[in-house]
Legacy VTK file of the C-alpha trace (Angstrom):
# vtk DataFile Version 3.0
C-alpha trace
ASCII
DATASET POLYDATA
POINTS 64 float
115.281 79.593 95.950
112.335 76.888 95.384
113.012 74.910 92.941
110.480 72.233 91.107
111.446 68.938 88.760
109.691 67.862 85.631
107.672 64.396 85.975
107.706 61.842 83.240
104.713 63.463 81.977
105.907 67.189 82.102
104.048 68.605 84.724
105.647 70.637 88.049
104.624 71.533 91.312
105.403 74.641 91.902
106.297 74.889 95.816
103.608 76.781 98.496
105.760 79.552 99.031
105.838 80.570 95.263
102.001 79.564 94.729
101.251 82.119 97.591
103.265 85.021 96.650
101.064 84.074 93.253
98.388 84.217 94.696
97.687 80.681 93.012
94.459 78.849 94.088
93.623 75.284 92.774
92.115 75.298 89.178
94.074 78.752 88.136
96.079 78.703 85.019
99.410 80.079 84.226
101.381 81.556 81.480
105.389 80.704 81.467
106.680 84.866 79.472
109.765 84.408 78.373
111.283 87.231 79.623
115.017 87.041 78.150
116.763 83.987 76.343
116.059 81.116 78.578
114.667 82.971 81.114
110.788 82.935 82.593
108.081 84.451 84.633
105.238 82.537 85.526
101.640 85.267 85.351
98.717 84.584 86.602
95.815 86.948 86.639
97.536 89.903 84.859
100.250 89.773 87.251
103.769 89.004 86.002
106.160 87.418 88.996
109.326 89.662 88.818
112.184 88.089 90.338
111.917 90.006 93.357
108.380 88.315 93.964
110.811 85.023 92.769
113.421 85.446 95.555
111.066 86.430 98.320
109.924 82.778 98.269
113.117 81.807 99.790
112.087 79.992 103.560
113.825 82.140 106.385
116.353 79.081 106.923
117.517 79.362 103.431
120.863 81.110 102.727
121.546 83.627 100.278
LINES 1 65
64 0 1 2 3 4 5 6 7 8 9 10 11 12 13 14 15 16 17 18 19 20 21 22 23 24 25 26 27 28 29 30 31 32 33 34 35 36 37 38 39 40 41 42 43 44 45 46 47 48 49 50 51 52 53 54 55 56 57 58 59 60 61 62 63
C-alpha cells in the first residue's frame, strides 16, 4: 500500500498510483472524511475513495 510522510510544513504527496485512481489533476482540492476513529478517506469531486479504490493502488510487485 502507498504510503506518504508529513514535511516540516505538513503537506504530503500523495503517490501517482493513488492520485490516478482519484482521478486527481494539479490544482484539485481534497477533503480528508473521517470515516471511523482514526481512520480516513480522501474525496475529491463527490467521490469518496473506499478502501478498495485504497488497495488497488498497490504496484503489481507489491505483496499482499
Amino acid at each position: 500500500m502507498p504510503t506518504a510522510m508529513v514535511t516540516f510544513n505538513g503537506r504530503i504527496t500523495l503517490a501517482p498510483q493513488v492520485r490516478k485512481n482519484l482521478g486527481l489533476k494539479t490544482g484539485d482540492n481534497v477533503e480528508f472524511v473521517e470515516v471511523e476513529n482514526g481512520r480516513f478517506a480522501i474525496s475529491c469531486r463527490n467521490r469518496l475513495a473506499t478502501d478498495t479504490d485504497l488497495r488497488n493502488t498497490r504496484s503489481p510487485e507489491s505483496p499482499d
